[in-house]
N, C-alpha and C positions, 0 to 999 in steps of 0.2 A: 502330769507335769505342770507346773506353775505358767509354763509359757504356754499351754495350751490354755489353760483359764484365761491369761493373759489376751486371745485372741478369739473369746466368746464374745460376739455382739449379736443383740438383736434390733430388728429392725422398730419402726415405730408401731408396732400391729403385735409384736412379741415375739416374730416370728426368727429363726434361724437358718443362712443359710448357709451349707459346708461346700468348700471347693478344695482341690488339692491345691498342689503346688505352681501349677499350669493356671492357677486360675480358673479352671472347668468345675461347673456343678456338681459335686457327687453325692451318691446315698453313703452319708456313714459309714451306715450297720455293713455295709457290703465292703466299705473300705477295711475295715475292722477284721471283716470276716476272710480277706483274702491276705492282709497279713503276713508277712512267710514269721516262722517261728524259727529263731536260726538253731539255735536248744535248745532243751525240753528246763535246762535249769537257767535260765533268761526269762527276763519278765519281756512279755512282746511289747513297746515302749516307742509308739509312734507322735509322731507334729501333726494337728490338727489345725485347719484353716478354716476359716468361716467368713462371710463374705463385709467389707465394710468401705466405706467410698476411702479411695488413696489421692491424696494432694497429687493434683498436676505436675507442682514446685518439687516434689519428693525427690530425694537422691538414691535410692532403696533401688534394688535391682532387679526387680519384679512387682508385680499384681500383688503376690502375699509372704513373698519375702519377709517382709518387714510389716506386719501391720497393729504393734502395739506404739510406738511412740508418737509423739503428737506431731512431731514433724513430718513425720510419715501418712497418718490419718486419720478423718475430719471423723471422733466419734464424744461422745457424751460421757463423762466420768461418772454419772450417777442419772438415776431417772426422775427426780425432782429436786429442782433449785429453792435453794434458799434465800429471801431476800435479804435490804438492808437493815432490816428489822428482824432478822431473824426467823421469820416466819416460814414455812414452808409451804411449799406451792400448791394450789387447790390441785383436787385427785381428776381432773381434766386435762390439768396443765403439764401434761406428760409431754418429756423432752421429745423433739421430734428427731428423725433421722435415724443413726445407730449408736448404738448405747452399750458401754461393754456390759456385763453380766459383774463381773466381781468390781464393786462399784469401788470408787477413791474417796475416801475421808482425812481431816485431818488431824492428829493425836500430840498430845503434848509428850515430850520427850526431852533427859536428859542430855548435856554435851558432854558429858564426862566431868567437866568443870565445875560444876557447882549451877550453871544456867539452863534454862528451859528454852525451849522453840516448838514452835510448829512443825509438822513433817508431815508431807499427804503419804497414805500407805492403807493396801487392801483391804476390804473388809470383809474378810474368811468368813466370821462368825455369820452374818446376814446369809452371804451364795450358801454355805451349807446349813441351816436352819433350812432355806426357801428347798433343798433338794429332800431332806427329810421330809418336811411338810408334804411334799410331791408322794415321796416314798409312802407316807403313812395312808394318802388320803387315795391313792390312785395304783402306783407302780408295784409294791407291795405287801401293805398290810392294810387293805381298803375295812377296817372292821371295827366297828362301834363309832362311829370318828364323831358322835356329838352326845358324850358323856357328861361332862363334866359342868356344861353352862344351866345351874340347876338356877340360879337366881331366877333366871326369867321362866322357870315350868309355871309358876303357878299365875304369871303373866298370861302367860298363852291356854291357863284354861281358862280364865276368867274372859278372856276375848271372843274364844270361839268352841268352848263348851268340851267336853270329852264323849261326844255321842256319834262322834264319825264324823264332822263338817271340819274337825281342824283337820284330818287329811286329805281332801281335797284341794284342788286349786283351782282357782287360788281360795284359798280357806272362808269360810263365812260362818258366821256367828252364829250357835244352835243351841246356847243355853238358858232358857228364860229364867234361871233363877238368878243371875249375874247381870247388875245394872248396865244399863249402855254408857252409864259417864266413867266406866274405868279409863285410868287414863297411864295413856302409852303408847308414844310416838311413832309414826310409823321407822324412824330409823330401827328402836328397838323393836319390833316385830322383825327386820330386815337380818338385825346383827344375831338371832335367833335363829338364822336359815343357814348359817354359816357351821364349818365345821370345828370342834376342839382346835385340830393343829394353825387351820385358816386367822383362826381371834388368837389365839396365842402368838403366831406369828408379827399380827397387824398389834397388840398391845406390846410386843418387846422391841419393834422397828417403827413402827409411825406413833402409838397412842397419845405418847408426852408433848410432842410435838403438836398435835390435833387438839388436845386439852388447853393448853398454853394461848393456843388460837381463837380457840370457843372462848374463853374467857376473857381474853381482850375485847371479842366480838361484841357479847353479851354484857358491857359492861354499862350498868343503867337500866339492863332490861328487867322485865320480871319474867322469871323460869315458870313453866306450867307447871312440874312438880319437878323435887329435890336432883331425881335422876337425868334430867333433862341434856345437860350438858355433856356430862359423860356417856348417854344413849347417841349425841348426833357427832362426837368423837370419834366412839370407835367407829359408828358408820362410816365417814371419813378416813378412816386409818385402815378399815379392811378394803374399801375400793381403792384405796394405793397398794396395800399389800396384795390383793387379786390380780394388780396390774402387772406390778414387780413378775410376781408367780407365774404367768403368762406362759412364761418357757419350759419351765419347772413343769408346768400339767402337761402341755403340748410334747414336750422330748423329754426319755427317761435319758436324763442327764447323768443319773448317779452308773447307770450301766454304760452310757458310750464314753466318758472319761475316767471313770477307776480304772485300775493299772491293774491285770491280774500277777498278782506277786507274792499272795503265797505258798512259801515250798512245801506244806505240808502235803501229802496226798490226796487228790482227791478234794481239793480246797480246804482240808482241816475238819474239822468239830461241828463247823456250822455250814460245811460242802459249798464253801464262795470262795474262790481263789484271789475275790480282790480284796480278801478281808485278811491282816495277817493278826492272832489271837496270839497273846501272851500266855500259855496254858501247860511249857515245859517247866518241872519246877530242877533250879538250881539252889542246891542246898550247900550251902556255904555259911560264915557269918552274917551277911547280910541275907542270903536266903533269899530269892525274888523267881518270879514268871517270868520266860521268855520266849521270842516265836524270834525266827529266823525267815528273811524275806529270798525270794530268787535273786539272783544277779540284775542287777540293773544298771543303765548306761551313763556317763557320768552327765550330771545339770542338778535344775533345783525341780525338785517336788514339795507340796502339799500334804502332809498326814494329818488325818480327824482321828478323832476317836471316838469309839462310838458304844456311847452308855449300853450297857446291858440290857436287855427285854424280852428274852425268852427262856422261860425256864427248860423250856427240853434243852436249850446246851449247856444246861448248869453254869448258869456264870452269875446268877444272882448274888454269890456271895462276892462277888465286886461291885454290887451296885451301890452303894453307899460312898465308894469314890468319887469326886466331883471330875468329872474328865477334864484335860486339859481343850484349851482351843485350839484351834488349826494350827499349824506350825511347819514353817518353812525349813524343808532338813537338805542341804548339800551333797551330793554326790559328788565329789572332786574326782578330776579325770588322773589317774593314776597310769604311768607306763612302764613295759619291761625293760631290765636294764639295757643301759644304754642312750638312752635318752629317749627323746622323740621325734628324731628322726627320721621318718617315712615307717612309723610307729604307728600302730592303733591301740587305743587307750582300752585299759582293761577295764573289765568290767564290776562291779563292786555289789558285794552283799550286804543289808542292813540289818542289826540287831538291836532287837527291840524288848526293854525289860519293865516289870512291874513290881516296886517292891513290896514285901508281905509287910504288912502292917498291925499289929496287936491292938487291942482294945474296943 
């Protein structure tokens, strides 16, 4: 649920801590696991609390009643500030105290009018990017995770040779045919230690920002060689991405808040009940995929979607779709006739389609 992300902070160390509704410490996984499930066609659909200081001044009627608005409590919209220069804050200068996890940005947006404004509003795409990355690198698909950074291979033999000393640690030089004046900073040796998803992460969240900075810094300077600027970047931009990620390695976040919800059997195609797969085909004129979710309680949730990557569930022939981003979908609380009246609201099912596309 969106209000549950709403009320993720972590501390200034990374760390998270979960309490219930009494404000008492508890293990999650164990709150999770005791659960009552009220039907087997109900998605089990709980409020999750995690610990953050609450304003003395607060009007909130508990410890964690209320612990997302700012009236309520003292926490951090993002984990590095930006100055009046726009600049972003060195990878030290992390916000102290507690820090929600789905950080605030702000986006230009129509009024319907014809004018633009400003509006601060969450930034989905970062928290799950940082859960994937967790997913790929740790929770589970720990496999090949430093494929892809091939620019720097022929760096690192020329540094420390291919005779068995680049595996050790820390690495030292063993090839006498390779001059000692190769030159290459120590950040780029660093951003080399790093995983695929980790530098991916750190160039699509921090890099532009980090480059913008270098460049003002370095202005007048002479570079040691061409790559210079962009080597002590991303270094830069992965030791804020590493920081962000803190929580992300430390807690499988993608298992203790997905919603198991769908109806299929058995969790479906790919045996995960929190994943619902569009893979019924409805043959009509429009023709489309669809997957039908369990019953769920009315409020707002979060749906991802999540590009395709494995061929044992045959879904490759969707990967060529550009997924959509995060997206905020409604459950309105709906009642039996009669009003609502000392009524409990029903519960509601989501349907979710993919249309077939030619070409």
């Amino acid at each position: 649920m969106k209000s549950n992300l709403e009320r993720l902070y972590r501390n200034t160390d990374g760390e998270i801590v979960w309490m219930n509704r009494d404000g008492e410490v508890v293990s999650l996984p164990e709150v999770k696991k005791n659960f009552p499930l009220l039907r087997e066609s109900f998605a089990p659909v709980q409020k999750i609390f995690t610990q953050v200081t609450h304003k003395k001044d607060s009007q909130t009627a508990g410890s964690v009643n209320n612990n997302v608005w700012d009236s309520a409590v003292t926490a951090n919209d993002r984990l590095y500030e930006y100055g009046k220069d726009g600049q972003i804050a060195d990878s030290k200068e992390v916000n102290q105290g507690y820090t929600r996890l789905l950080e605030t940005v702000m986006r230009i947006k129509e009024d319907g009018a014809g004018a633009v404004r400003e509006v601060p509003g969450y930034q989905y795409e970062k928290f799950f990017d940082a859960m994937a990355v967790a997913n790929r690198d740790k929770w589970q698909r720990a496999d090949a995770a430093d494929t892809s950074f091939k620019p720097f291979a022929w760096i690192r033999t020329g540094i420390f040779g291919s005779s068995g000393g680049e595996t050790k640690d820390p690495v030292h030089h063993n090839n006498a045919a390779i001059q000692n004046q190769s030159r290459a900073s120590e950040a780029a040796v660093e951003n080399a230690k790093r995983s695929d998803a980790v530098r991916q992460f750190a160039i699509d969240w921090y890099l532009k920002n980090e480059v913008k900075k270098k460049n003002m810094q370095a202005a007048g300077e002479q570079e040691s060689y061409p790559d210079y600027i962009y080597d002590e970047a991303l270094y830069q931009a992965i030791l804020k991405a590493e920081e962000y990620l803190k929580p992300f390695f430390s807690y499988d976040l993608d298992d203790l808040y997905a919603i198991e919800w769908d109806s299929a059997e058995n969790g479906g195609s790919d045996r995960d009940k929190t994943t619902l797969s569009a893979e019924k085909l409805k043959k009509s004129e429009e023709s489309y995929y669809y997957g039908v979710s369990k019953y769920l309680p009315y409020g707002t949730y979060v749906a991802v979607e999540q590009q395709p990557y494995s061929g044992a569930l045959e879904d490759f022939k969707n990967q060529h779709y550009r997924i959509d981003q995060p997206k905020e979908i409604e459950v309105p609380s709906v009642y039996e006739a009669g009003g609502n009246l000392n009524m409990t609201p029903r519960h509601r099912r989501k349907r979710w389609r993919r249309t077939i596309r030619s070409g």
